[in-house]
Residue, then its C-alpha position, 0 to 999 in steps of 0.5 A: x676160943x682164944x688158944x691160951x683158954x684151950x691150954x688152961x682146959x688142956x692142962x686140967x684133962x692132964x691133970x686127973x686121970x679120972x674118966x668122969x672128971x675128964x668127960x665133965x672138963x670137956x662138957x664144960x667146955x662144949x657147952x660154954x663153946x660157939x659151934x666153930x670152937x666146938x668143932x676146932x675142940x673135938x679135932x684137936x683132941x679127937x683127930x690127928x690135925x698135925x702134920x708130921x715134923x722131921x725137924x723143928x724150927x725156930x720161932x719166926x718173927x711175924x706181926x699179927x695184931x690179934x692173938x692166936x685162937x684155937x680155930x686158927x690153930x686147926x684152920x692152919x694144921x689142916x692147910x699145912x697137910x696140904x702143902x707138900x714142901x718140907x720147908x714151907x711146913x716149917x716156916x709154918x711152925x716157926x711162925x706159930x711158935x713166934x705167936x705163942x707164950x711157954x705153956x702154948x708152945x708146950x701143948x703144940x709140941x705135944x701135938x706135933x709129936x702124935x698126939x695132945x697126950x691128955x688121956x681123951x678118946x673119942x668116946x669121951x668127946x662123943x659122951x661129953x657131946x651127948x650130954x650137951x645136946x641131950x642125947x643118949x650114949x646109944x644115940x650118939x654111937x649110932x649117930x657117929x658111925x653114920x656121920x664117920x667124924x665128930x665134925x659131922x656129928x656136931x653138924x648133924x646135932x646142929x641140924x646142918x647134917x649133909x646129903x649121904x652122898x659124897x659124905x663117907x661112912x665109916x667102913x664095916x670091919x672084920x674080926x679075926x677068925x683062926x681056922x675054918x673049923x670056927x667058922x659059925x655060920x651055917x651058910x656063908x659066904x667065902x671071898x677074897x681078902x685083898x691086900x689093898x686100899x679099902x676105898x668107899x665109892x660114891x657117884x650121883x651118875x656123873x661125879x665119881x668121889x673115892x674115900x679111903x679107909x680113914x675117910x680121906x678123899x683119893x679121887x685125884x690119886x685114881x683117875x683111871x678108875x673114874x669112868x668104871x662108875x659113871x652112869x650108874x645112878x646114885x650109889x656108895x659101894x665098899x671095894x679094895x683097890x689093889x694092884x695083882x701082886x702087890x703089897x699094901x706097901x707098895x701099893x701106898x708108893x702110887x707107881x704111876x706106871x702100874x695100873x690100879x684095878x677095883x673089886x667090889x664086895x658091898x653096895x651101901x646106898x642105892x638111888x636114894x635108899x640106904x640099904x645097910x639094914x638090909x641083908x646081905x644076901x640082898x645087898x649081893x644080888x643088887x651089887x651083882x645087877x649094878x656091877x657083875x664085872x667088879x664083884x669080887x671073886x667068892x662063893x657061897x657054901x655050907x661046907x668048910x672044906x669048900x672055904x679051905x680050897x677058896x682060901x687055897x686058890x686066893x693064896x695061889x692067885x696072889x691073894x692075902x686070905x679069905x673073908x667069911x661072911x654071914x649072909x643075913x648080916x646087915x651093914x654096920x659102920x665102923x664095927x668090927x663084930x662076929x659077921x664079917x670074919x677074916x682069915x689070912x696067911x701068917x708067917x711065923x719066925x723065931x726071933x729074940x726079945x731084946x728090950x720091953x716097954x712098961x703097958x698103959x692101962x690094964x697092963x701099966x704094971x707089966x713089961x708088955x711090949x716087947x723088941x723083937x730081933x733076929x741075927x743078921x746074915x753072919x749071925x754076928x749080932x742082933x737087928x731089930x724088926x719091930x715090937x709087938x704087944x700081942x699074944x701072952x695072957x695076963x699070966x704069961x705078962x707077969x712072967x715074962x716081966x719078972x724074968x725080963x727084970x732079971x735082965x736089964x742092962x739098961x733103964x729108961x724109966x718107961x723101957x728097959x733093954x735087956x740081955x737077949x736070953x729069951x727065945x719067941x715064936x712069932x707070927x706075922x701077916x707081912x714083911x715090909x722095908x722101915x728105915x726105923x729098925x736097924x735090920x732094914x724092915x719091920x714086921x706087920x700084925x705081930x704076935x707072939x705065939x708061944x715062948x721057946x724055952x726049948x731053943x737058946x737065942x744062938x738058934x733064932x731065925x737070921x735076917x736071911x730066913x726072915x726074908x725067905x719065910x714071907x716070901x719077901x725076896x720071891x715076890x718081884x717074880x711073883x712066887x712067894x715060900x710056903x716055909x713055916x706059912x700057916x692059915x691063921x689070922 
């Protein structure tokens, strides 16, 4: 598919803000594609293909003959993701810039920025796929969450589907429960949360492969772990891969020095058998068979104050939280449902809303996501942390809107920055360092617990106190505050 045709399609998914005229657009196409362009389509508007770009270059002159296609435009995307140095990736752009017109090079900096920014989800390819070849939503879903990519899904449609083996499924997910009084099951199992890597085992006996959460391939990144599941017959097992003490974070810096260690909490596949229907109870007692050493810690109870002292000696040991698990669940890719539960530790701060974005959606005719910042040290002036969307009611959203316009000091159309006057209580699961926000550091899965009416922004928490709450200046010696900690999550 030449690429100047695909921006002709690009152009009218930007144009109609309908769903059904949308899913029409994108049938259209699919059907009219050959399977190469069908499978360049859905990655260009499904996945992020686009490597990250600091800095745009110019156009660098090339002579190619032929004109660019959309599948040269993907092939070439995906193979800059794998070249590491900075100026290579430019000279990359540079050329592709050369070889497009206005409106080419108009759709490839949209998609250089994140995303093609034309309304589609995944859920519209996998419709519009369906009815391409005929399939029923509920089909296509199923399909998808076996297959964990629309790539696969194609093959799979194509009759040219892979082994199970070595081709990642996309993990099972937890919802978030906020104290162990809603746990909901009579029976259940309580288990470690761990702070890092979701890796997906999968090993035939001899070759070991470790995908990750977004079903990228980390073997190379953890060769001590290899040998652990050598000889075991043919298996696909869900674990975390972590450091004791570490954070997400750090963790993502691959300190060569450190060594990686494995839990394991699920077996998937086991010697040519899937076993995500069955249940798992039963799935435990395999893994425990296969791997007693790796299993991560747990225990299976009927009462909560059993839970309550689990998640006490996770926090203790260094732990992020507790997992809750129903045992008669099966395994469910990609779904995060009612039968897997995660309770972590937050921390909470009171911290001052300094500006908003307008919502999309739902929320469009709202300011509804709002910049959070602390004082700094001297509590001479304000440092943001970072903005979150989460924790008001539709209510609460009007409100907070209404008194923020109030407020403007300055509009940017799709922002405003405000007068600080506005005093929040905000729940966070982790501190992390970012060059993004002047304090120096962002928080992780904001929330906004309530409005302090009842304090003036003079009173909100200093960059210091921030600090001190997660624990982030305790944790090089492996103690963490308990200061305004709590259970929820």
């Amino acid at each position: 598919m030449k690429l100047r045709k695909f921006v002709e399609v690009w152009k009218k998914l930007r144009e109609t803000t309908s769903k059904k005229e949308k899913i029409q657009i994108l049938k259209e196409t699919l059907r009219k594609a050959s399977l190469p362009e069908r499978i360049a389509l859905v990655k260009i508007l499904g996945e992020r293909v686009a490597p990250s770009i600091t800095h745009l270059p110019p156009p660098v002159p090339v002579f190619f003959k032929e004109e660019l296609t959309l599948e040269e435009l993907v092939t070439t995307l995906e193979g800059m993701k794998k070249t590491a140095k900075r100026t290579e990736r430019e000279k990359i752009v540079g050329e592709l810039l050369y070889r497009m017109n206005r409106e080419e090079r108009e759709f490839f900096l949209h998609l250089l920025s994140g995303e093609p920014e034309c309304g589609v989800r995944e859920g519209m390819l996998l419709e519009a796929l369906g009815e391409v070849y005929g399939k029923k939503k509920e089909e296509m879903e199923e399909i998808f969450l076996r297959e964990g990519t629309l790539e696969r899904v194609i093959l799979h449609l194509e009759g040219k589907g892979g082994e199970v083996l070595f081709s990642p499924l996309k993990p099972m997910l937890a919802s978030s429960l906020h104290s162990f009084e809603e746990i909901p099951f009579l029976e259940f199992y309580v288990e470690y949360k761990i702070d890092g890597i979701r890796a997906q085992v999968h090993s035939d006996g001899k070759r070991v492969k470790i995908f990750s959460r977004n079903l990228r391939d980390i073997t190379g990144e953890f060769p001590e772990l290899h040998s652990l599941f050598t000889g075991k017959g043919e298996f696909i097992l869900d674990g975390e891969i972590f450091i004791p003490r570490i954070t997400f974070q750090e963790l993502m810096r691959k300190d060569k020095e450190k060594t990686h260690t494995i839990r394991i909490f699920d077996i998937i596949y086991l010697n040519g058998e899937m076993l995500d229907k069955r249940e798992l109870r039963e799935r435990r007692k395999m893994l425990e068979a296969l791997f007693p050493e790796l299993v991560i810690p747990y225990v299976l109870t009927r009462k909560k104050e059993d839970a309550e002292r689990f998640f006490k000696q996770a926090l203790k040991e260094g732990f992020e939280g507790v997992m809750i698990k129903d045992p008669h669940s099966f395994y469910i890719p990609g779904r995060r449902g009612s039968h897997w539960l995660k309770i972590k530790r937050v921390y909470t701060v009171d911290l001052v809303v300094i500006g908003a974005e307008w919502g999309h959606g739902r929320r469009k005719k709202w300011l509804s996501n709002y910049y959070l910042a602390c004082w700094d040290e001297r509590k001479e002036r304000l440092v943001q942390l970072g903005k979150t969307f989460k924790g008001l009611s539709d209510e609460e959203f009007e409100v907070m809107t209404q008194r923020l316009l109030s407020m403007v000091v300055k509009d940017e159309g799709w922002r405003v920055w405000v007068q600080p006057g506005v005093v929040c209580e905000v729940e966070f699961e982790e501190l992390q360092r970012s060059p993004k926000y002047d304090s120096g550091y962002a928080l992780r899965f904001a929330r906004i617990k309530r409005i302090r009416e009842d304090k003036e922004i003079w009173e909100a928490d200093t960059i210091k106190e921030v600090l001190s709450v997660s624990g982030f200046w305790d944790r090089s010696t492996g103690t963490s505050s308990d200061r305004k900690s709590t259970s929820e999550g």
